[in-house]
C-alpha positions in Angstrom: 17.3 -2.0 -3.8 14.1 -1.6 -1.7 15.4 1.7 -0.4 15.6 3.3 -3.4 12.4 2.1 -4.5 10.5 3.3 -1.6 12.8 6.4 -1.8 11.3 7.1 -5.5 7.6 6.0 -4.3 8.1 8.5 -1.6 8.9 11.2 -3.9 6.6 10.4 -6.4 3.9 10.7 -4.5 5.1 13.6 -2.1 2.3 15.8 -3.0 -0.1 13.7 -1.4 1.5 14.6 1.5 1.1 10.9 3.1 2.2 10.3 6.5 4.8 7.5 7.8 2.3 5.1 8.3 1.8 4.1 4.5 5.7 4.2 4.4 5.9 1.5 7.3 3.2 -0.5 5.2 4.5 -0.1 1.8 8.2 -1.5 3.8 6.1 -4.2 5.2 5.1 -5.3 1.5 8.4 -5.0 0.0 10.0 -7.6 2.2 13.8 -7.6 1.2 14.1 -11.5 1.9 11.2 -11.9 0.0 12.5 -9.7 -3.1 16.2 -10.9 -3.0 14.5 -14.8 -2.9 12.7 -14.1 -6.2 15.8 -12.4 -7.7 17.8 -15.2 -7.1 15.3 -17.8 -8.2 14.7 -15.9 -11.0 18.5 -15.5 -11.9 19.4 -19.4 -11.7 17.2 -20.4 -13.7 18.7 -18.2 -16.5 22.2 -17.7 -16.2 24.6 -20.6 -15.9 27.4 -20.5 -12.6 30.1 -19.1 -15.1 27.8 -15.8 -16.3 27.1 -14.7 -12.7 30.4 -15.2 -12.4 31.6 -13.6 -15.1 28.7 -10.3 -14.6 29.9 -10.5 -11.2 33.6 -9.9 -12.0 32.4 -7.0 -14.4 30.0 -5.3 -12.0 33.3 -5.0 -9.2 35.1 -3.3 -11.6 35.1 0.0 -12.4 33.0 0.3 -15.5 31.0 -2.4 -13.9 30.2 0.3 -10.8 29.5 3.1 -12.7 27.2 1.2 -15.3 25.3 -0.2 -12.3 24.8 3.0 -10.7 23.6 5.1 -13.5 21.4 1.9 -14.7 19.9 2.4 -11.0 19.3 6.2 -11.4 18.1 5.7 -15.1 15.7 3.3 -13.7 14.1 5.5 -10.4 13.5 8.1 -12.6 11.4 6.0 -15.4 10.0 4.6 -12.4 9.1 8.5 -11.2 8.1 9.6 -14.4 5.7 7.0 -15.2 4.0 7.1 -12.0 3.5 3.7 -12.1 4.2 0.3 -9.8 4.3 -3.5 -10.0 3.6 -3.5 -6.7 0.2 -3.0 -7.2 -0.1 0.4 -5.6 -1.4 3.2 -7.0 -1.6 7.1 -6.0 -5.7 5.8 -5.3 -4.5 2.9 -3.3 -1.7 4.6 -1.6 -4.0 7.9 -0.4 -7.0 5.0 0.5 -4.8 3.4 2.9 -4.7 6.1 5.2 -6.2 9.0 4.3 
């Protein structure tokens, strides 16, 4: 999950030409423990024990897979297209960082 998203930021903002630096600090801000604790918070307190069962038997299947991944690319590209985070950083604050 945070891979692709920094993969899209990184393409999104490619013409900025940014060097690795903000990539290391955008990775440091996008803790995965962090990310995957809110998820799961987030996820409790709206599905009961036999829904994430049940979305969990769907997503191993099949038609669960392939509705995941294009859901995934459906979503990097509205991400890319709108040019626009949650995370709080913008083309100004990503160039300001280390430019």
């Amino acid at each position: 999950m945070l891979a692709s998203i920094t993969r899209t930021l990184q393409k999104t903002y490619a013409p900025l030409n940014l060097p690795p630096a903000v990539w290391d600090e955008v990775a440091k801000e996008l803790s995965y423990e962090e990310a995957r604790a809110m998820s799961a918070k987030l996820y409790a307190d709206k599905l009961t024990l036999e829904e994430i069962k049940a979305a969990n038997a769907f997503y191993e299947s099949d038609v669960g897979r392939s509705y995941a991944k294009k859901v995934a690319e459906v979503g990097e590209q509205e991400f890319a297209e709108s040019r626009h985070t949650e995370f709080g950083m913008s083309e100004d604050r990503l160039g300001s960082i280390y430019l």
